[in-house]
C-alpha positions in Angstrom: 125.6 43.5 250.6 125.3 46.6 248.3 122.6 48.8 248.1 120.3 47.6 245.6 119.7 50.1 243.0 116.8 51.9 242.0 114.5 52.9 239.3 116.1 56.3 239.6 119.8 55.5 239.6 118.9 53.5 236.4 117.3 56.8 235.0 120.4 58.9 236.1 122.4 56.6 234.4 120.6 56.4 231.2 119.6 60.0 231.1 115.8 59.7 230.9 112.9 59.5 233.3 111.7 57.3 235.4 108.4 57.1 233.5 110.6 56.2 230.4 112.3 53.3 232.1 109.3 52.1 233.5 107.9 51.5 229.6 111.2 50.4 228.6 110.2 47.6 230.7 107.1 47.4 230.2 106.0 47.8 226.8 109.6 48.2 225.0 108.0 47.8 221.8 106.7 51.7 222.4 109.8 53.1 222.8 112.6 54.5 220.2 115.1 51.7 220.0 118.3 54.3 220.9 116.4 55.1 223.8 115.5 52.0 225.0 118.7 50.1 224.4 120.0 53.2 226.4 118.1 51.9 229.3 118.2 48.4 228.8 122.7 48.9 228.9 122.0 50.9 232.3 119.6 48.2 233.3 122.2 45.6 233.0 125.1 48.0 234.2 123.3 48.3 237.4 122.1 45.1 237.9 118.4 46.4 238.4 115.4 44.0 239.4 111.8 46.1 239.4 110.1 45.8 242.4 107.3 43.8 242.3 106.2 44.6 245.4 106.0 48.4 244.6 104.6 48.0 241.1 101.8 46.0 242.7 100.9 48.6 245.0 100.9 51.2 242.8 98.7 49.0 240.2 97.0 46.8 242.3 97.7 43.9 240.8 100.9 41.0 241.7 101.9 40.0 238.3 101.1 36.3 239.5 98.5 33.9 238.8 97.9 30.3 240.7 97.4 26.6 239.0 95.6 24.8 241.4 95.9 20.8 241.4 94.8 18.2 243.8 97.9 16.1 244.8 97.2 12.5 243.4 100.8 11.1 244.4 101.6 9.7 247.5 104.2 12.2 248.8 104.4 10.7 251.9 105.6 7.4 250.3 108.6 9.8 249.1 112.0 8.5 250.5 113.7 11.2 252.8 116.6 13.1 251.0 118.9 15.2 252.8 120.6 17.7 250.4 123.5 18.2 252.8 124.9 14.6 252.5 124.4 14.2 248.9 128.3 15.5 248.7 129.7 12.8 250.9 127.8 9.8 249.0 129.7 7.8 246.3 129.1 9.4 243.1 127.0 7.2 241.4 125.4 3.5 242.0 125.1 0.7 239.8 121.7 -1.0 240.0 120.7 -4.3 238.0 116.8 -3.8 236.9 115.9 -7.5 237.2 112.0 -6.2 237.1 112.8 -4.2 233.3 114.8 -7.5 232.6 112.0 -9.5 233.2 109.1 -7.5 231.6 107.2 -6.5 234.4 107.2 -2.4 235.7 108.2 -1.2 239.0 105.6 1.4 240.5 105.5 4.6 239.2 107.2 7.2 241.4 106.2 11.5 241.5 105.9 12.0 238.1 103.8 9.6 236.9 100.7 12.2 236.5 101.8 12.9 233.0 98.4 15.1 231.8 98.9 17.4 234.4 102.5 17.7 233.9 101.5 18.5 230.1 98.8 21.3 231.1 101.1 22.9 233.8 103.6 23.1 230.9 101.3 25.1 228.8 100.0 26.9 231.9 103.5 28.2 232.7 104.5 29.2 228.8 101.2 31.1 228.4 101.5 33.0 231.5 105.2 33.9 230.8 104.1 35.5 227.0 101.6 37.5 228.9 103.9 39.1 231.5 102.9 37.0 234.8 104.7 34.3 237.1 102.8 31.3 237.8 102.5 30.4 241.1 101.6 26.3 241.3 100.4 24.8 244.2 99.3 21.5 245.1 96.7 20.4 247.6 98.2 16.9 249.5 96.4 15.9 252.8 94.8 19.8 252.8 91.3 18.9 254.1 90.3 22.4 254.9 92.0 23.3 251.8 94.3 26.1 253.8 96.5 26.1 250.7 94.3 27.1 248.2 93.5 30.2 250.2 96.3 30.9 251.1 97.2 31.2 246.9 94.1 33.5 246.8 96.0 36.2 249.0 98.7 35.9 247.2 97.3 35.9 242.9 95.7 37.9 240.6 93.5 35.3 239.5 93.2 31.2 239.7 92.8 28.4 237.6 91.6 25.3 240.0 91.2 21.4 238.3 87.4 21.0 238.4 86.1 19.4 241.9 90.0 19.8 243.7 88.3 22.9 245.3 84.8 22.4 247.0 82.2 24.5 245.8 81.9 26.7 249.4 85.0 27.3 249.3 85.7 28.5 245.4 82.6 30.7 245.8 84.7 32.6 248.5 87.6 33.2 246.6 85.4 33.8 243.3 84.5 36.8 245.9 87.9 38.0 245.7 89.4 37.0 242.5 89.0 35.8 239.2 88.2 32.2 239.1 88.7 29.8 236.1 87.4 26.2 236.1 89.6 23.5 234.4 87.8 20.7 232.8 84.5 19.5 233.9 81.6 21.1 232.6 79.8 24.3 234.4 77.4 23.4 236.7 74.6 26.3 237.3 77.9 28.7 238.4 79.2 31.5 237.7 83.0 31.1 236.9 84.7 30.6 233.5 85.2 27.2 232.0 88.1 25.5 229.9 87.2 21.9 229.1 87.0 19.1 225.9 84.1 17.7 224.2 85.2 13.9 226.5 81.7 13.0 226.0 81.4 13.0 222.6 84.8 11.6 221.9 84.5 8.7 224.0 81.3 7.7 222.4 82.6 7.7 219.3 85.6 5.4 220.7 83.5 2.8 222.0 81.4 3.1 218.7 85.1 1.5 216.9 85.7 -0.7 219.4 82.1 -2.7 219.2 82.7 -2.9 215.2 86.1 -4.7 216.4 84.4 -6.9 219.1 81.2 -7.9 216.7 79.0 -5.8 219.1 79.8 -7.4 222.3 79.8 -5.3 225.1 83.8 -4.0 226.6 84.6 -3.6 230.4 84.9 -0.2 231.2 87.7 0.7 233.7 86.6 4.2 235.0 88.6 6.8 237.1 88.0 8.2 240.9 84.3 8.7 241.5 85.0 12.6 241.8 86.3 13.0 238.7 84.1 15.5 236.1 86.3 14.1 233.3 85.8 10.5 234.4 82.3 11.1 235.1 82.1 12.5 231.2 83.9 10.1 229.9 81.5 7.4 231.4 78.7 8.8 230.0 80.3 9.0 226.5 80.5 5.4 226.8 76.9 4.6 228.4 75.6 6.8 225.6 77.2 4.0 222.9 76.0 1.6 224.5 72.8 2.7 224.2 72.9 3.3 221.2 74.1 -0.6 220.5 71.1 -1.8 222.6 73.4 -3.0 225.3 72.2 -2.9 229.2 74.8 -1.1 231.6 73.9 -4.1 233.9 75.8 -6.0 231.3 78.8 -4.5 231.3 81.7 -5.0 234.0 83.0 -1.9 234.8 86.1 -2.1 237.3 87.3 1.6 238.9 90.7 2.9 239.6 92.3 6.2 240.6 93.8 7.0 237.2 97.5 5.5 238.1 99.0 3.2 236.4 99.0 1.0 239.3 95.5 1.1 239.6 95.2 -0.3 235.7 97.5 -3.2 236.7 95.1 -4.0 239.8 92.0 -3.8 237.5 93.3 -6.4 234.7 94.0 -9.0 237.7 90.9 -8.1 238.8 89.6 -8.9 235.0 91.9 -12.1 234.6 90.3 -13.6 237.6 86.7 -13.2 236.5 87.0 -13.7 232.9 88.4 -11.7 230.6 85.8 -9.9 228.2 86.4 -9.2 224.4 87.5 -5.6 225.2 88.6 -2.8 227.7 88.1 0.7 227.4 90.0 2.7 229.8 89.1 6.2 231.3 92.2 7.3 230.9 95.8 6.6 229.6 97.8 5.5 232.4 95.3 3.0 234.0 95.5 1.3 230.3 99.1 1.2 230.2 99.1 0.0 233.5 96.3 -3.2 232.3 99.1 -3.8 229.5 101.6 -4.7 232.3 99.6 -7.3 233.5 98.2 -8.6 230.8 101.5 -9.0 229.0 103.3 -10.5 232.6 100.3 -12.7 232.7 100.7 -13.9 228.6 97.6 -12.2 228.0 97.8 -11.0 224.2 96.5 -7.8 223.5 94.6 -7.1 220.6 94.5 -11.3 220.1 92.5 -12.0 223.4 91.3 -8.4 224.0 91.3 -4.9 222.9 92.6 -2.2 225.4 92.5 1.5 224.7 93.4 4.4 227.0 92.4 8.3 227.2 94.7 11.7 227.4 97.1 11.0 224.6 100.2 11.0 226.7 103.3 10.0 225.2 103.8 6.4 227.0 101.0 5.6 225.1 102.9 5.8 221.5 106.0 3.6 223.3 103.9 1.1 224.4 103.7 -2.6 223.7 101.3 -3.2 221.2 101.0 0.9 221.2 98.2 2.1 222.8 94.7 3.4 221.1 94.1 6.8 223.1 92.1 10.1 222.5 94.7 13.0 222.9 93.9 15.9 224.8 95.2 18.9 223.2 96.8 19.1 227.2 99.2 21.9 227.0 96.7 23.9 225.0 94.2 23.5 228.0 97.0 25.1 230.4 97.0 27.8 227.7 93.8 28.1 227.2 93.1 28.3 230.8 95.8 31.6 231.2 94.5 33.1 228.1 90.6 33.3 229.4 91.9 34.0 233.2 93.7 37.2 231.0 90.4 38.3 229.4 89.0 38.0 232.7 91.6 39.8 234.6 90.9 42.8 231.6 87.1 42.7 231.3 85.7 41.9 234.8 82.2 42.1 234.5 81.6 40.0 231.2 79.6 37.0 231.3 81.2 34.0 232.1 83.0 31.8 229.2 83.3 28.5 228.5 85.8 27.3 226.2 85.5 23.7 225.0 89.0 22.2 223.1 88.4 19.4 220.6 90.0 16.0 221.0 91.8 13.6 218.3 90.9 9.8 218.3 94.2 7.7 217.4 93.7 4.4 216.6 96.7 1.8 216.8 97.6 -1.5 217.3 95.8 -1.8 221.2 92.2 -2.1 219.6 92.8 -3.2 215.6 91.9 -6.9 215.5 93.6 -8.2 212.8 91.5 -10.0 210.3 
């Protein structure tokens, strides 16, 4: 292999200093635009890549920050692929989806966590305007949490789903480096929040749906225990029904782990205990997974109940009858997130911030009774 060439044969070539080059690249916005496209031409000539190795040392910094998620899909349920037979297989298969045919859904394979797709999306495009790389790493069967820390050594700064990281551990790395706490509400600590007003949205929510169900009380299908957004949510909807004089020890609440197949267990759990007037869903993908049931079952939905879901993901606008959801501004979280982990990065000793996003209520077919 060549040599790979350096800052200085980049200079040499575009008869200027190193320090100029170094701002070309940096900030080429401050440079004269003869000089710079002088560089940039030798830059490309070259085939230059800055170190980021040396630029770190000499600044102290990496130029990446980490997204931290929990991993809520069963990787080891993935098939085994070997890349290095792929180009002896037949290329292509034909395959006859009797389940689509028949109107039921298969289970959801790796991508089926939709909201965090949709925040890591915003996470990624935020940190790329500001000049970092985004390092993403995902926490399956990591009981000591190895690969979180691991990320800290590695990052300017973190942004860490609320309760994927327990609370001795974050306060080590908060010792380190800049920590920023997505979703979930702060609780006595001292790290930067991003979150959205769940609470309040979801008690306006159920407030709609018990003018639609003539004040009787909805099932509540709520997410993972562990969950600050479920836990939020839940209290959004305690809080109307409060408000409507109803008991929580009259309302069937049925949990799942915010998977679609979770939502389908829940509604056969439902169907075979009655099916109430309503069900109100912690999120969107246990919903649309109740839907599936319901509609194998020849439950009609809003006839014989109302169903509505939480996130805003885009399933929910395809579904069948579509699906009454509050949408999370979710790549503006991921964005939001970057953008207060910057401020941090640049103003270290501020007190902490907490950013709360509002959320839209969109009401369709799912929960609208018709007269």
């Amino acid at each position: 292999m060549a040599k790979a060439p350096t800052v200085y044969d980049v200079a040499d070539r575009a008869g200027v200093s190193i320090a100029t080059v170094s701002r070309v690249l940096r900030m080429p916005d401050a440079v004269r635009p003869v000089t710079r496209d002088r560089v940039l031409d030798a830059v490309t000539a070259l085939g230059y890549v800055p170190s980021g190795s040396a630029r770190g040392l000499a600044e102290r910094r990496t130029g990446v920050i980490g997204l931290y998620f929990p991993g809520f899909d069963a990787a080891e349920e993935a098939p085994t692929l070997d890349v290095l037979s792929v180009g002896a297989a037949h290329p292509f298969t034909i395959i006859h989806d009797e389940a689509a045919a028949e109107g039921t859904t298969p289970e959801e394979g790796p991508g089926s966590m939709l909201f965090l797709d949709e925040v890591l999306r915003g996470a990624e495009l935020e940190a790329w305007k500001q000049g970092f790389v985004l390092m993403v790493g995902v926490g399956r069967n990591d009981p000591d949490r190895s690969t979180v820390r691991d990320m800290a050594g590695r990052v300017d700064g973190l942004v860490v789903l609320a309760s994927s990281v327990p609370d001795d551990v974050l306060e080590r790395l908060a010792v380190r480096i800049p920590v920023v706490v997505l979703s979930g509400p702060p609780r006595g600590d001292s790290y930067d929040h991003v979150t959205v007003s769940n609470t309040e949205a979801m008690t306006e929510l159920a407030r709609l749906v018990l003018e639609q169900s003539g004040g009787r009380a909805p099932a509540f299908l709520a997410g993972p225990a562990d969950s600050p957004d479920g836990a939020q949510r839940w209290q959004g909807f305690s809080d109307a029904m409060a408000e409507a004089g109803i008991a929580l020890d009259d309302v069937v609440v049925v949990r799942g782990d915010f998977t679609r197949a979770s939502g389908r267990r829940a509604a056969e759990e439902l169907m075979a205990n009655g099916l109430p007037l309503a069900l109100m869903s912690a999120n969107d993908q246990m919903a649309l997974g109740a839907l599936d049931a319901f509609r194998a079952a020849g439950v009609r939905v809003p006839e014989d109940l109302l169903v509505t879901g939480f996130d805003g993901i885009d399933a929910a606008a395809l579904s069948h009858p579509r699906l009454t959801t509050v949408r999370q501004p979710m790549i503006e979280l991921g964005r939001a997130a970057v953008q207060v982990l910057m401020n941090r990065l640049e103003h270290p000793d501020t007190d902490p911030i907490f950013v709360r996003l509002p959320l839209e209520i969109t009401l369709r077919e799912s929960s609208l009774r018709r007269p």
